[in-house]
NUSE-11764 format. One record per residue (C-alpha): x, y, z negated; residue in three letters. Coordinates in steps of 0.05 Angstrom, whole numbers, always signed. Layout:
<nodes>
{east:X | north:Y | up:Z | rest:ala} .
...
</nodes>
This chain:
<nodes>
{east:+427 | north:+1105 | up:+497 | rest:unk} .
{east:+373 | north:+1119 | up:+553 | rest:unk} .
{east:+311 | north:+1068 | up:+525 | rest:unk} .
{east:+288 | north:+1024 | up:+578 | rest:unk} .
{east:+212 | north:+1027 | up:+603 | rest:unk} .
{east:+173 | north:+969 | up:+569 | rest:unk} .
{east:+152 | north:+909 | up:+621 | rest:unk} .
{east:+80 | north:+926 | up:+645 | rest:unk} .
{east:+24 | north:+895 | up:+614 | rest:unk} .
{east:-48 | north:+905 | up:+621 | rest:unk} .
{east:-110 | north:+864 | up:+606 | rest:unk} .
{east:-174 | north:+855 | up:+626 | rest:unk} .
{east:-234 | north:+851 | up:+568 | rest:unk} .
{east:-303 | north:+832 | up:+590 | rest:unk} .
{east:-362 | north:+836 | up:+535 | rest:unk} .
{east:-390 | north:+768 | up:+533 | rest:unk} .
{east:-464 | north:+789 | up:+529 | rest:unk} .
{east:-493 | north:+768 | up:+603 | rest:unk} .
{east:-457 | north:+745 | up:+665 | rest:unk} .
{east:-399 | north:+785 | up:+706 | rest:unk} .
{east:-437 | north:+832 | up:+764 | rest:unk} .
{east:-402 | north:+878 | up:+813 | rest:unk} .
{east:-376 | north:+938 | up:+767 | rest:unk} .
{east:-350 | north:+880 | up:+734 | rest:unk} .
{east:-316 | north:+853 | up:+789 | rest:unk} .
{east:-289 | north:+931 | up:+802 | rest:unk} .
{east:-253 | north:+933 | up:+737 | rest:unk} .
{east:-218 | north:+860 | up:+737 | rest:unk} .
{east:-194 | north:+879 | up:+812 | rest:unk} .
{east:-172 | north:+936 | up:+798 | rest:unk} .
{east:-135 | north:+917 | up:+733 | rest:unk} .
{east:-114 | north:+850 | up:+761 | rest:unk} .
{east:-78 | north:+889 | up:+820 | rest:unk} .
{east:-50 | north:+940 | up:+790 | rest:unk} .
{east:-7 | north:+890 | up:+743 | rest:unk} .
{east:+15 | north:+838 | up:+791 | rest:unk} .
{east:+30 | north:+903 | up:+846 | rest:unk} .
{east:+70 | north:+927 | up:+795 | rest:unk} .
{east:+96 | north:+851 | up:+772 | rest:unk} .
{east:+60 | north:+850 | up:+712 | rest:unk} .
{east:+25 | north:+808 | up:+664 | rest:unk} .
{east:-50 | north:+808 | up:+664 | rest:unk} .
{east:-79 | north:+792 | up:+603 | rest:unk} .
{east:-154 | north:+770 | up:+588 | rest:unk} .
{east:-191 | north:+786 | up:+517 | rest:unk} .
{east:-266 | north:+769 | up:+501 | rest:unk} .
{east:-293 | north:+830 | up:+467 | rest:unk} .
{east:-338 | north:+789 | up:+429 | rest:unk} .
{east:-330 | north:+833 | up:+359 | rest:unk} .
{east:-411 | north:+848 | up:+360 | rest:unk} .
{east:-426 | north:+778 | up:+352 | rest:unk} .
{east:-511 | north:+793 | up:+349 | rest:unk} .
{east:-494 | north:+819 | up:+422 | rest:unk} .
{east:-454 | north:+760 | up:+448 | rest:unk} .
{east:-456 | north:+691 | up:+465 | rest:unk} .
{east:-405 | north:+622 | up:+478 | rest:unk} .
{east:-454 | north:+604 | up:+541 | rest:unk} .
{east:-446 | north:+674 | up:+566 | rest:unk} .
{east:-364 | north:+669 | up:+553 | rest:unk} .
{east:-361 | north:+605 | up:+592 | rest:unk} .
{east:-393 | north:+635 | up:+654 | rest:unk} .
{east:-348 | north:+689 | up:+658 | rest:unk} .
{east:-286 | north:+647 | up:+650 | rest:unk} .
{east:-321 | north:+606 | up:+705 | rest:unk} .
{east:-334 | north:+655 | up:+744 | rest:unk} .
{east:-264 | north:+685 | up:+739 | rest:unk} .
{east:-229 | north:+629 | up:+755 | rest:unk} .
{east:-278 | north:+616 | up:+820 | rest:unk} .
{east:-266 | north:+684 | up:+841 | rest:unk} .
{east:-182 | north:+670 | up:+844 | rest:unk} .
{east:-163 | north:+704 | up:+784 | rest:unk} .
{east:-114 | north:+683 | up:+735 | rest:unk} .
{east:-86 | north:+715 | up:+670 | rest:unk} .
{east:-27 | north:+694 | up:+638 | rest:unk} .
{east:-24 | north:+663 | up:+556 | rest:unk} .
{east:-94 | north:+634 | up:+527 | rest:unk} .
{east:-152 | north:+681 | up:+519 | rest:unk} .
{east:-158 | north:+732 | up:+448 | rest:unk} .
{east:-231 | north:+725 | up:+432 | rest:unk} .
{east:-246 | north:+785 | up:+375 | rest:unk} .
{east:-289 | north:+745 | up:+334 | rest:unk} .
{east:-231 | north:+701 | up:+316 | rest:unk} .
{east:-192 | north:+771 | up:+291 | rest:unk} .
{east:-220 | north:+793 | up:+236 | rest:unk} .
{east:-173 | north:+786 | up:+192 | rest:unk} .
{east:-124 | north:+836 | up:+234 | rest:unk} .
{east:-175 | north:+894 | up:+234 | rest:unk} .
{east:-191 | north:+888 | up:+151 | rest:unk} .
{east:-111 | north:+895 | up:+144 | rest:unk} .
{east:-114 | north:+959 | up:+197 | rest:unk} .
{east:-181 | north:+993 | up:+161 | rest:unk} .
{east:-130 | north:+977 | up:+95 | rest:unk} .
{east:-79 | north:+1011 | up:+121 | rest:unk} .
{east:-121 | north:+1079 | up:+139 | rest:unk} .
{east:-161 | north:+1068 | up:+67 | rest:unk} .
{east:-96 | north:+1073 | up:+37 | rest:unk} .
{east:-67 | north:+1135 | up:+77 | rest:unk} .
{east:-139 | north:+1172 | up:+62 | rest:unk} .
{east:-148 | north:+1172 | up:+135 | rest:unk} .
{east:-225 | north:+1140 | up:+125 | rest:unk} .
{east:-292 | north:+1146 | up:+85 | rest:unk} .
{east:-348 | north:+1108 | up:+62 | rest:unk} .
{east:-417 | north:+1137 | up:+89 | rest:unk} .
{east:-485 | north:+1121 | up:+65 | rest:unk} .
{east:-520 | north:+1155 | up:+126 | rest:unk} .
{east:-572 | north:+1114 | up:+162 | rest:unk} .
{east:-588 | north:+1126 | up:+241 | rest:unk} .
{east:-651 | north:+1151 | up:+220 | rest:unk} .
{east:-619 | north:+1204 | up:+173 | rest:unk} .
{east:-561 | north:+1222 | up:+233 | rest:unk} .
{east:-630 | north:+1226 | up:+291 | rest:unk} .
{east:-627 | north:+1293 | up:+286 | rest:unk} .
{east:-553 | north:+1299 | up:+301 | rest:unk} .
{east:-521 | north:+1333 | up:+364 | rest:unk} .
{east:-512 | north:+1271 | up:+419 | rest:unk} .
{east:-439 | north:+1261 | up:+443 | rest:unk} .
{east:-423 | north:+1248 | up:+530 | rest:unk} .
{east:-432 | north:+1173 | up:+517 | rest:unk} .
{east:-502 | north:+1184 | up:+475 | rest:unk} .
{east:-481 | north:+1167 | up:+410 | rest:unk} .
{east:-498 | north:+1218 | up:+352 | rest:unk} .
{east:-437 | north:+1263 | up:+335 | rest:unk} .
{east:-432 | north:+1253 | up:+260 | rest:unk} .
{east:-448 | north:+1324 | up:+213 | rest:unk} .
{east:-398 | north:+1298 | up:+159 | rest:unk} .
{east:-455 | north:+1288 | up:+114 | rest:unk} .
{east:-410 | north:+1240 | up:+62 | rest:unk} .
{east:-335 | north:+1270 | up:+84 | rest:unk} .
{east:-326 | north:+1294 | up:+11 | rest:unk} .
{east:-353 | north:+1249 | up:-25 | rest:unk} .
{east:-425 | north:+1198 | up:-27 | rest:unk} .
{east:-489 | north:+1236 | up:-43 | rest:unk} .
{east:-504 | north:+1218 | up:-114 | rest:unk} .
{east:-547 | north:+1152 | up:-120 | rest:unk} .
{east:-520 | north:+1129 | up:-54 | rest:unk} .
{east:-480 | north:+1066 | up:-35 | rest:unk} .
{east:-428 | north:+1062 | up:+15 | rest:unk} .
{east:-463 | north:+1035 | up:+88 | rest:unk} .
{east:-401 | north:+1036 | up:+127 | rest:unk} .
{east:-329 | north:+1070 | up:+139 | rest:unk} .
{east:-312 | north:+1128 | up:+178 | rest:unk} .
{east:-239 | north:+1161 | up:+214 | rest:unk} .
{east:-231 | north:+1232 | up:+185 | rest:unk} .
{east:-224 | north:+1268 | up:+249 | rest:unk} .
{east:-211 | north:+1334 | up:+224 | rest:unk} .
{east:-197 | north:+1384 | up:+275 | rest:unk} .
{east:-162 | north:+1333 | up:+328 | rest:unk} .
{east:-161 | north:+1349 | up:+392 | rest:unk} .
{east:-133 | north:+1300 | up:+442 | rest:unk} .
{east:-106 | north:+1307 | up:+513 | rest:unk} .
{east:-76 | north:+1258 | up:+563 | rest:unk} .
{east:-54 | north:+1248 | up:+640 | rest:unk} .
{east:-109 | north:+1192 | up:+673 | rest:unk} .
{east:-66 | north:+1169 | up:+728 | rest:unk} .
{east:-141 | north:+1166 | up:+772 | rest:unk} .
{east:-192 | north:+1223 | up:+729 | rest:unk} .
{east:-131 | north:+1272 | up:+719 | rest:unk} .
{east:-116 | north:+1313 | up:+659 | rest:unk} .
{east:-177 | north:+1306 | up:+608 | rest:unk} .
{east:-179 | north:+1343 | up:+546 | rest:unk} .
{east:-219 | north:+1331 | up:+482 | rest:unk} .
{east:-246 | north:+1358 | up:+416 | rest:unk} .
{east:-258 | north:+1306 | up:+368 | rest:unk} .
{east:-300 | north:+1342 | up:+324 | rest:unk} .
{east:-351 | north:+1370 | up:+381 | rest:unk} .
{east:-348 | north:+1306 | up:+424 | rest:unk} .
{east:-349 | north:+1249 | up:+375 | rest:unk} .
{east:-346 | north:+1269 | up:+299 | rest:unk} .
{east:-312 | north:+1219 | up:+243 | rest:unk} .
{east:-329 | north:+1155 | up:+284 | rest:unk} .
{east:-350 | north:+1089 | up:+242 | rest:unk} .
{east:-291 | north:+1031 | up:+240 | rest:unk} .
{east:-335 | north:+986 | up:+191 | rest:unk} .
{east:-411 | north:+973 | up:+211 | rest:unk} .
{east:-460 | north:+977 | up:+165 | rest:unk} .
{east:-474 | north:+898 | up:+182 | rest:unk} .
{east:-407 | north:+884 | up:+165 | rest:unk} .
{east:-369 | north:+882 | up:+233 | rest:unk} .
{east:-310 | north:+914 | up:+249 | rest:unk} .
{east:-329 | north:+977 | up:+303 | rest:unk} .
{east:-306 | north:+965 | up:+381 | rest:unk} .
{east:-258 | north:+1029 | up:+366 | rest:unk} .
{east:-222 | north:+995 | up:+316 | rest:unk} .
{east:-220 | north:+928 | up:+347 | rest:unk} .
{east:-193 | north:+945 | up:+424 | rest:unk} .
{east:-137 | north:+995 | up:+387 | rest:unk} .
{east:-117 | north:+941 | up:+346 | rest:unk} .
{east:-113 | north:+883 | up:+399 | rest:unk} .
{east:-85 | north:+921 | up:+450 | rest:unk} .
{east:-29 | north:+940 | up:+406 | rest:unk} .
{east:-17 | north:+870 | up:+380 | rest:unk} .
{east:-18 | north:+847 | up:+450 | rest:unk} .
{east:+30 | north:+897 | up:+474 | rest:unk} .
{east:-11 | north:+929 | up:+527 | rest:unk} .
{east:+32 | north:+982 | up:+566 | rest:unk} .
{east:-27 | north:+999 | up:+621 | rest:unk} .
{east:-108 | north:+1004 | up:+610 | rest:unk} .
{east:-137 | north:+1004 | up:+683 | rest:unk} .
{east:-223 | north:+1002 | up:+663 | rest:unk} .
{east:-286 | north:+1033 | up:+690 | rest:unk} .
{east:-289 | north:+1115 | up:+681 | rest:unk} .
{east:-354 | north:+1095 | up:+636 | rest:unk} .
{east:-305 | north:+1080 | up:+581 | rest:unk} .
{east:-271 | north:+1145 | up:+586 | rest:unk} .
{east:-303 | north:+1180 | up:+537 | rest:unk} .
{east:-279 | north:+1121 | up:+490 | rest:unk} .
{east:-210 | north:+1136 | up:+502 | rest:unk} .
{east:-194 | north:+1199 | up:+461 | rest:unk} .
{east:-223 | north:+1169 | up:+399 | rest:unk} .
{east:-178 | north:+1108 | up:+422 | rest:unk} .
{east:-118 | north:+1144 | up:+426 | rest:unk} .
{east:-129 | north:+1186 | up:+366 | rest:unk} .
{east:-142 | north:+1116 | up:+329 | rest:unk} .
{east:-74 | north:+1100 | up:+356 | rest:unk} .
{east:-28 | north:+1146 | up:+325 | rest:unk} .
{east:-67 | north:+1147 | up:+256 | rest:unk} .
{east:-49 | north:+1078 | up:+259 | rest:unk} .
{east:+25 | north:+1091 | up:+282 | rest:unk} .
{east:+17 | north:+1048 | up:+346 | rest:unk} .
{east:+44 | north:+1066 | up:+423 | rest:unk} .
{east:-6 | north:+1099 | up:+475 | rest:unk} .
{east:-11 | north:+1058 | up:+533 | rest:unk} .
{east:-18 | north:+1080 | up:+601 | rest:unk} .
{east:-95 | north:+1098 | up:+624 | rest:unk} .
{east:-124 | north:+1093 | up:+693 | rest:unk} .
{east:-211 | north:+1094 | up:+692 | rest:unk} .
{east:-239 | north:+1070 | up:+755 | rest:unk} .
{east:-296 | north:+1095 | up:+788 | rest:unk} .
{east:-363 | north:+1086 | up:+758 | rest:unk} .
{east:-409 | north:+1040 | up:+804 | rest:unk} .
{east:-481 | north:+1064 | up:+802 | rest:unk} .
{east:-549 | north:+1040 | up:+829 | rest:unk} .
{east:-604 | north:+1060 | up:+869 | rest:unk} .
{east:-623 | north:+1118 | up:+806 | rest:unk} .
{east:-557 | north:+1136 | up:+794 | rest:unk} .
{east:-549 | north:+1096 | up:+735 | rest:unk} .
{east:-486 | north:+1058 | up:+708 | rest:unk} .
{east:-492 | north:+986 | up:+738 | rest:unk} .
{east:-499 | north:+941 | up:+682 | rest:unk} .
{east:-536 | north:+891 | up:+648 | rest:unk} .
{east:-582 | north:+941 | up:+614 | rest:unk} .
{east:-596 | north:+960 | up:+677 | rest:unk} .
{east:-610 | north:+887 | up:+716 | rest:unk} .
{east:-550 | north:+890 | up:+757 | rest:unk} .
{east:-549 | north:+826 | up:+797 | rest:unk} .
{east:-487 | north:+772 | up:+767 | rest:unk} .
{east:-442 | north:+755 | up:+811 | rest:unk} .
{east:-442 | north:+694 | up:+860 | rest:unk} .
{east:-393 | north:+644 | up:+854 | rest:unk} .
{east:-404 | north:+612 | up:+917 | rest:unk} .
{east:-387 | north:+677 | up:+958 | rest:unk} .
{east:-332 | north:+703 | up:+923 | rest:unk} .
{east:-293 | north:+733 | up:+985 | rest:unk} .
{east:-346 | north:+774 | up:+1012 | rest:unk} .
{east:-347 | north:+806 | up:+935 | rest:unk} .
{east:-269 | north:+817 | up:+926 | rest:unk} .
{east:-271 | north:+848 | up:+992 | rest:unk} .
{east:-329 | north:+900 | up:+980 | rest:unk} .
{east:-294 | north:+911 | up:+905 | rest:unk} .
{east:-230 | north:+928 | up:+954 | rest:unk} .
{east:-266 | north:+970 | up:+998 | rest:unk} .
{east:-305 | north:+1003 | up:+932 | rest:unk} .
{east:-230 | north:+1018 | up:+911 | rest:unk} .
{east:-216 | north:+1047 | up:+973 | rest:unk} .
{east:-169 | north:+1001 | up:+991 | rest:unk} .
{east:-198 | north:+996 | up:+1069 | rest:unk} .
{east:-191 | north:+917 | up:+1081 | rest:unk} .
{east:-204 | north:+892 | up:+1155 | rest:unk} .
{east:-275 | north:+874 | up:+1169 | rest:unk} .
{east:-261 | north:+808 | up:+1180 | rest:unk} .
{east:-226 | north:+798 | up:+1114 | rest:unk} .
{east:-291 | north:+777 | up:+1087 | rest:unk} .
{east:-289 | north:+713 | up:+1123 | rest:unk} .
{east:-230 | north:+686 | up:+1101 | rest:unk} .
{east:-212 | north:+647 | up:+1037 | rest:unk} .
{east:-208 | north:+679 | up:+976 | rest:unk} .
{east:-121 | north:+661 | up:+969 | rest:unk} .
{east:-127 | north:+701 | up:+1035 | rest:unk} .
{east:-163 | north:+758 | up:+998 | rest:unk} .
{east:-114 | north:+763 | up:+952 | rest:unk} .
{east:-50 | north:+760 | up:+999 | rest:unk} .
{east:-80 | north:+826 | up:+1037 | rest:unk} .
{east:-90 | north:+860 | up:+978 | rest:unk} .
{east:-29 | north:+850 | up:+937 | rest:unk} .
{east:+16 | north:+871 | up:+1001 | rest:unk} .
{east:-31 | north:+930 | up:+1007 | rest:unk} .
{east:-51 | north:+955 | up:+934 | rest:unk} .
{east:-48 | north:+1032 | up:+925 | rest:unk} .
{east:-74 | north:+1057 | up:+864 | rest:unk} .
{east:-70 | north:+1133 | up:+889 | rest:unk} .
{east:-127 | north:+1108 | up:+943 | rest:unk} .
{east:-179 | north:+1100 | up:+882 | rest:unk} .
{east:-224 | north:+1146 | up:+886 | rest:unk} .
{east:-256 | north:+1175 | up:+813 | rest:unk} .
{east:-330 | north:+1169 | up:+833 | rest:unk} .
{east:-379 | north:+1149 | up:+811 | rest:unk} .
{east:-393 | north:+1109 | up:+871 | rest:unk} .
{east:-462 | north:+1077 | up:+888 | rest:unk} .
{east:-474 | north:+1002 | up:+887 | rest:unk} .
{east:-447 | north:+978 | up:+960 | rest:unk} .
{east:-515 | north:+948 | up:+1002 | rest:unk} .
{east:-498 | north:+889 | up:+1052 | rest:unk} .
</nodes>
């Protein structure tokens, strides 16, 4: 019997610490698109697991802000904080397969470490056999061992990772308490089903771990497709770290359409005077995801 391809299903998961801005806007096109093109469902998640970080007020504007910019996700909203429950059972699971640690090392202790693409500190496996003596577990760790993980990004192309250089035994348990982003998008995407990950190429370095995660765990790889990056002025990442301007509800057509042409998607000129249901009829009849380009792309100036 020839096993039918699952329906597609993506999602779209905002951080609820500040308000939507353009390289927001990017990755909830482009994700939103690429489902319904495809005649998918779009889900929507709040990634609100690092609760310090995040905020309800901050949550409501991007729902807000969503809905005034036309889209719509099908089901109710997952918000992480309100999942606990399913990443303690999935930490159990890898506790009881051997497949973590616990790790008494502070940051202070891992400064000194080499610093991974995304500028974390790879870990030296300071506590992989066992806690230095007087110590007390901190947090929990993914034995990487000697993984090395490779997959087809239907925009970046073929990437290709070593665990151990890039990344090191990545925490899944906080030493506040909180259950680690890794753990938490692995686990709801797999609980929601999610066939197809269309996100910004700044997560990208995220996805090896993420995949690796993913078959410790016994779950399904979805699809990946990583955007292009939008950058400011300097070259950095646009985001709220680095005061990218929120979005503005009350022009929401002249955005979509500059997030189209971003995506390389070449709407008319005049596109940007229409209505936003307008927007959205052009580029549903005219979505190509092989038109992406990978970037990164600077911040587009009116």
């Amino acid at each position: 019997m020839i096993a039918l391809p699952l329906p597609y299903r993506g999602r779209f998961a905002p951080s609820p610490t500040g308000p939507l801005h353009f390289g927001s806007l990017v990755a909830a096109t482009g994700s939103f698109l690429e489902a319904r093109s495809r005649g998918g469902e779009w889900l929507l998640r709040m990634e609100d697991v690092d609760l310090p970080r995040c905020s309800t007020a901050a949550a409501d504007e991007i729902l807000h802000t969503l809905e005034a910019f036309g889209f719509a996700w099908d089901g109710e909203e997952v918000w992480q904080s309100r999942r606990g429950a399913a990443y303690a059972a999935a930490l159990e699971r890898l506790r009881a397969a051997r497949r973590v640690f616990p790790c008494a090392c502070t940051r202070r202790e891992l400064a000194d470490s080499a610093i991974a693409p995304d500028g974390a500190a790879i870990y030296p496996g300071t506590c992989r056999d066992g806690l230095p003596s007087g110590r007390t577990a901190r947090s929990w760790r993914l034995r990487v061992g000697d993984a090395r993980v490779g997959f087809d990004d239907a925009i970046q192309g073929r990437i290709e990772s070593d665990l151990v250089r890039e990344a090191g035994d990545f925490v899944l348990l906080r030493a506040d308490g909180l259950h680690a982003y890794q753990l938490a998008v692995v686990v709801d995407d797999a609980a929601a089903g999610i066939t197809d990950v269309v996100r910004g190429a700044d997560l990208l370095t995220s996805t090896a771990r993420q995949i690796f995660l993913q078959q410790c765990l016994g779950f399904a790889t979805p699809s990946y497709a990583h955007l292009p990056v939008v950058v400011n002025a300097a070259g950095e990442k646009l985001s709220k770290q680095t005061l990218a301007p929120p979005l503005d509800a009350r022009h929401p057509a002249q955005a979509l359409v500059a997030a189209l042409r971003f995506l390389g998607q070449a709407p008319p000129a005049d596109l940007a005077l229409a209505g936003v249901d307008d927007v959205w009829r052009w580029a549903l009849a005219n979505w190509r995801l092989d038109r992406v380009p990978r970037g990164p792309l600077p911040f587009p100036v009116a």
